[in-house]
C-alpha positions in Angstrom: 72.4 -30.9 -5.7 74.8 -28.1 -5.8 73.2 -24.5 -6.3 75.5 -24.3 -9.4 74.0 -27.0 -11.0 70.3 -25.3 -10.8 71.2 -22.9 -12.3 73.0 -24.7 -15.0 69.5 -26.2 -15.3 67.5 -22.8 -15.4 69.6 -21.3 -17.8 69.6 -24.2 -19.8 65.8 -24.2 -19.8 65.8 -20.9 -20.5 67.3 -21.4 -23.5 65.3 -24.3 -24.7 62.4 -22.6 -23.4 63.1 -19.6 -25.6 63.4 -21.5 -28.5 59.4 -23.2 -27.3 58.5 -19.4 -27.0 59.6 -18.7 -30.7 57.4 -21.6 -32.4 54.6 -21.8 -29.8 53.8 -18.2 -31.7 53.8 -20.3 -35.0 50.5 -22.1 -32.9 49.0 -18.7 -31.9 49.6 -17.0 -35.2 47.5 -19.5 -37.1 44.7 -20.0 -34.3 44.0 -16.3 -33.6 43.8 -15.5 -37.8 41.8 -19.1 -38.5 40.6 -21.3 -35.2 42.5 -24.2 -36.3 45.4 -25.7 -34.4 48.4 -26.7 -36.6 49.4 -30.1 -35.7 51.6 -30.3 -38.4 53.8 -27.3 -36.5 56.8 -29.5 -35.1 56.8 -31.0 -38.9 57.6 -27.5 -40.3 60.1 -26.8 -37.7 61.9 -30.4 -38.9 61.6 -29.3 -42.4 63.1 -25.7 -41.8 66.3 -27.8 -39.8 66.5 -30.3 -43.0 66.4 -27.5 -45.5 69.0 -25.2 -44.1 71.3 -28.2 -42.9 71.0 -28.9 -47.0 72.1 -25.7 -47.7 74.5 -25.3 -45.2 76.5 -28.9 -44.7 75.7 -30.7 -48.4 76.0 -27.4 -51.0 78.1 -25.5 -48.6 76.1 -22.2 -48.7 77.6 -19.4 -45.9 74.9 -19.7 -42.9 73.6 -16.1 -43.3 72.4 -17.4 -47.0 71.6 -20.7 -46.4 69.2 -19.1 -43.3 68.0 -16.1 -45.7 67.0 -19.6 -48.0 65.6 -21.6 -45.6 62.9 -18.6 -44.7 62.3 -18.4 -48.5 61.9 -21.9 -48.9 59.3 -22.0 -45.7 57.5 -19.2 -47.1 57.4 -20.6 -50.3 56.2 -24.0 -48.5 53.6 -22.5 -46.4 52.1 -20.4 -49.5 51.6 -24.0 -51.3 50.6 -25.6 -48.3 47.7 -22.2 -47.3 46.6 -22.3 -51.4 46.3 -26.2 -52.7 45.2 -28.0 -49.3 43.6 -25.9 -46.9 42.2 -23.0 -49.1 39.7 -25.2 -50.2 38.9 -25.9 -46.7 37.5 -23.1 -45.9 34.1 -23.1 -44.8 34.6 -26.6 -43.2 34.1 -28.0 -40.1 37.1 -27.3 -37.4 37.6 -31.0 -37.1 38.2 -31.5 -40.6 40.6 -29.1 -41.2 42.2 -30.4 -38.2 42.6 -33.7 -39.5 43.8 -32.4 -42.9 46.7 -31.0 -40.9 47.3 -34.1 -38.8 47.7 -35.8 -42.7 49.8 -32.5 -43.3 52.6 -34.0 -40.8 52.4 -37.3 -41.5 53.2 -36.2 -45.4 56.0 -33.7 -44.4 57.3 -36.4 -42.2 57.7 -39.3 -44.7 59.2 -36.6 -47.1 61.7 -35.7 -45.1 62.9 -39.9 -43.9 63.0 -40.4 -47.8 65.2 -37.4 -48.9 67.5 -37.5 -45.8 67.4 -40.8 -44.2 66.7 -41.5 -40.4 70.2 -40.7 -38.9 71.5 -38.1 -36.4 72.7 -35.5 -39.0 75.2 -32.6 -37.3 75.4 -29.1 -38.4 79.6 -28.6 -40.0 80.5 -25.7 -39.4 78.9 -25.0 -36.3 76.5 -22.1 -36.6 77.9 -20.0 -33.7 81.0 -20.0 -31.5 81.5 -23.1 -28.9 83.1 -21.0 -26.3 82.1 -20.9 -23.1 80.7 -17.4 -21.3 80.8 -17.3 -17.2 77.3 -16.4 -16.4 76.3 -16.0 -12.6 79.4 -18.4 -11.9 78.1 -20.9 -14.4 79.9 -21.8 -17.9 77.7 -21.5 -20.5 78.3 -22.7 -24.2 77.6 -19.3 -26.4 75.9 -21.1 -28.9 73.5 -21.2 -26.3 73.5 -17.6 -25.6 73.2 -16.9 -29.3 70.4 -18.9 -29.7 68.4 -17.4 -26.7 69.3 -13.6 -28.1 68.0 -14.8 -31.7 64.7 -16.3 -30.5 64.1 -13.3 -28.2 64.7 -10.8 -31.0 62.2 -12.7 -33.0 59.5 -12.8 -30.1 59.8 -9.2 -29.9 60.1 -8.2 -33.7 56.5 -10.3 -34.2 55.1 -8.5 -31.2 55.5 -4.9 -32.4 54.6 -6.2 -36.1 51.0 -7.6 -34.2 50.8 -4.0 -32.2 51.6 -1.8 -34.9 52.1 -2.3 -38.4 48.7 -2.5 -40.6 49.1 -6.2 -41.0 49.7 -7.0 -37.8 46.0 -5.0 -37.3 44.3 -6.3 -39.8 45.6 -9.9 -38.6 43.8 -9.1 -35.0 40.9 -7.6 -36.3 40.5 -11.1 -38.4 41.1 -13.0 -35.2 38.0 -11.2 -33.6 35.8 -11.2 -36.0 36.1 -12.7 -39.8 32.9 -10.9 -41.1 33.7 -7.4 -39.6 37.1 -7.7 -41.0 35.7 -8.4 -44.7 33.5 -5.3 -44.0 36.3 -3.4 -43.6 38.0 -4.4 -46.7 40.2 -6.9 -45.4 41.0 -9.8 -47.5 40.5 -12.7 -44.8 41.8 -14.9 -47.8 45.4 -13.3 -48.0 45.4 -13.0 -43.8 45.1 -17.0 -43.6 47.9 -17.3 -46.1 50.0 -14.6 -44.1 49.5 -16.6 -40.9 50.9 -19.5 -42.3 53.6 -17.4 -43.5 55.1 -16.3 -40.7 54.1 -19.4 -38.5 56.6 -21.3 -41.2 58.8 -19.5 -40.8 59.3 -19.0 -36.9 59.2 -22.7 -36.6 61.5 -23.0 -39.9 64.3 -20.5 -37.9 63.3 -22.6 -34.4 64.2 -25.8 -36.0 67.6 -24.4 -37.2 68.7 -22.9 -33.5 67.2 -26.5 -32.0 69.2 -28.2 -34.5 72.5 -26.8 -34.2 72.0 -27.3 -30.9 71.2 -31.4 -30.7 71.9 -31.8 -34.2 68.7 -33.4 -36.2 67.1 -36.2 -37.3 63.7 -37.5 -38.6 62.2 -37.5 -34.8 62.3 -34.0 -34.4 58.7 -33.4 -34.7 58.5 -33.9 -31.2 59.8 -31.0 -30.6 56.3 -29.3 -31.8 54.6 -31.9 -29.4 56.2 -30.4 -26.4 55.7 -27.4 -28.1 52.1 -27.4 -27.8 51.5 -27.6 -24.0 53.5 -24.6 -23.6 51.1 -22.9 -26.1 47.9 -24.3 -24.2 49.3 -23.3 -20.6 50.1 -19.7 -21.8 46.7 -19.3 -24.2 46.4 -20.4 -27.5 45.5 -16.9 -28.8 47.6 -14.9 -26.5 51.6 -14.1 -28.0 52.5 -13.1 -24.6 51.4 -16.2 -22.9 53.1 -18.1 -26.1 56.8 -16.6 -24.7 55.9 -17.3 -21.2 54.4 -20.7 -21.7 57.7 -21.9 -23.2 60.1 -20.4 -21.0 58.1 -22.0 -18.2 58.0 -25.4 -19.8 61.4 -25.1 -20.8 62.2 -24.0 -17.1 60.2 -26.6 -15.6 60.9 -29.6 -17.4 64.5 -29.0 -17.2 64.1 -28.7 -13.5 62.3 -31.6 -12.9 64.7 -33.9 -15.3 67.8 -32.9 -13.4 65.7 -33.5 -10.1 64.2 -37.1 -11.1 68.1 -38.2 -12.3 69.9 -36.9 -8.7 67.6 -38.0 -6.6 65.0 -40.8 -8.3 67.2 -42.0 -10.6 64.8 -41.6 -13.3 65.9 -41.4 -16.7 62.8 -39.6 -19.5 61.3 -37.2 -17.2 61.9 -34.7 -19.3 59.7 -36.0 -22.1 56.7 -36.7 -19.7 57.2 -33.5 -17.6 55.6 -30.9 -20.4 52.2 -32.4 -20.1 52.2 -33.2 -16.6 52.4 -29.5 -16.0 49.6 -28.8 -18.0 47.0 -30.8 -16.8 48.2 -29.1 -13.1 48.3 -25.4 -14.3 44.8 -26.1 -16.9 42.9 -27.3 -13.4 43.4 -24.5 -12.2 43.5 -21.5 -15.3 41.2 -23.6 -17.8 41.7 -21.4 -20.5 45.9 -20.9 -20.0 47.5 -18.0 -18.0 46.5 -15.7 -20.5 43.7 -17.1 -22.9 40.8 -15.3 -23.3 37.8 -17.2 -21.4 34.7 -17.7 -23.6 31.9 -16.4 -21.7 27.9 -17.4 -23.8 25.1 -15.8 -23.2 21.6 -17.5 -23.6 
């Protein structure tokens, strides 16, 4: 294995693992406002790459409207989702809500195989330029590059919105504690439907990047799967440890495919390899790289 071809793998990892970064912060967003994990979050990230390839390939839209309309649409998707099916959750047990999610993705994923069908569905126009960029010696598609600027710009936009704007406060000050924020005047209420929000759509624009990329199809739910470790290795309520965890998975995975084919001749490492890492990296940092460890006193 040639040292070229690593790092055609890393940066190609990089990218997908960018692209992890961006949704795994859809997972955090909603766990650090309301406890629950979203395991309908690969479902929302299939629905954003439906809607905008809609928009884009079957009504011809330009992509900077049919994007601008696919974040609408999320919003719109998540507000109906936060008010009618888990609003009147609240106060239930974790598992519950859980398991309302669970039948979330099952119901976004049949939508989606009735309106579009089950087959590979391409992107026409391509959403950025196919040429190729030199990088380090290695020729690198910029649709790629594009794709790992615009999920970078998002991590960072959503970090200072968390650090500094009054929603962003008021969304950590909900995270730590529900009853102090109410105190304070904070509508806990309107903070759940915010998280939602924005987790919508991050995943709705990581679906559309993903997509142009490998083009879509009613399977790509499984993105949010291998989504998920990466949120678990970095800490489920930590945004750093959301960016991190993906790039690493991303990394990794990509490493260990391109590894397991030279060498092993091994062909769906790459699916397997996500979770494999976890387990290694949780028996060591239970609670993620960055997670905060619960510590009870009695």
């Amino acid at each position: 294995m040639t040292t070229q071809y690593l790092l055609q793998l890393v940066i190609s990892g990089l990218v997908i693992g960018s692209i992890y970064s961006a949704v795994a912060l859809g997972f955090v967003i909603i766990y650090k406002a309301t406890r629950v994990v979203n395991f309908a979050q690969g479902e929302l990230l299939m629905v954003g790459a439906y809607v905008c390839y809609a928009f884009l390939v079957q009504m011809h839209v330009p992509f900077g409207v049919a994007l601008l309309l696919t974040i609408l649409f999320s919003m719109v998707l998540a507000m109906i989702i936060e008010r009618l099916i888990l609003r009147p959750m609240i106060g239930e047990p974790i598992i519950s809500i859980i398991m309302v999610t669970i039948g979330l993705s099952l119901v976004l994923r049949s939508a989606v195989s009735v309106v579009w069908g089950t087959d590979i569905l391409v992107y026409e126009p391509k959403l950025f330029p196919q040429a190729m960029l030199m990088v380090l010696g290695v020729p690198v598609s910029l649709e790629f590059v594009w794709c790992f600027v615009l999920s970078v710009f998002l991590l960072a936009v959503f970090s200072v919105f968390f650090k500094y704007s009054n929603a962003g406060v008021a969304m950590r000050a909900t995270a730590f504690n529900q009853q102090v924020a109410q105190s304070m005047g904070i509508s806990v209420k309107k903070i759940f439907a915010l998280s939602w929000i924005i987790s919508a759509v991050v995943s709705g624009i990581g679906g559309v990047l993903i997509g142009n990329i490998n083009g879509i199809n009613n399977t790509l739910y499984h993105f949010g799967l291998k989504v998920f470790p990466a949120t678990i290795l970095g800490g489920l309520d930590s945004i750093l440890g959301a960016a991190l965890g993906g790039v690493i998975i991303g990394v990794l995975e990509n490493l260990f495919d391109g590894l397991c084919s030279t060498y092993f001749d091994l062909a769906g490492v790459k699916e397997v390899a996500p979770y494999v890492i976890l387990v290694v990296i949780l028996m060591i940092k239970p609670y993620g790289l960055f997670g905060t460890k619960e510590i009870e006193r009695v």
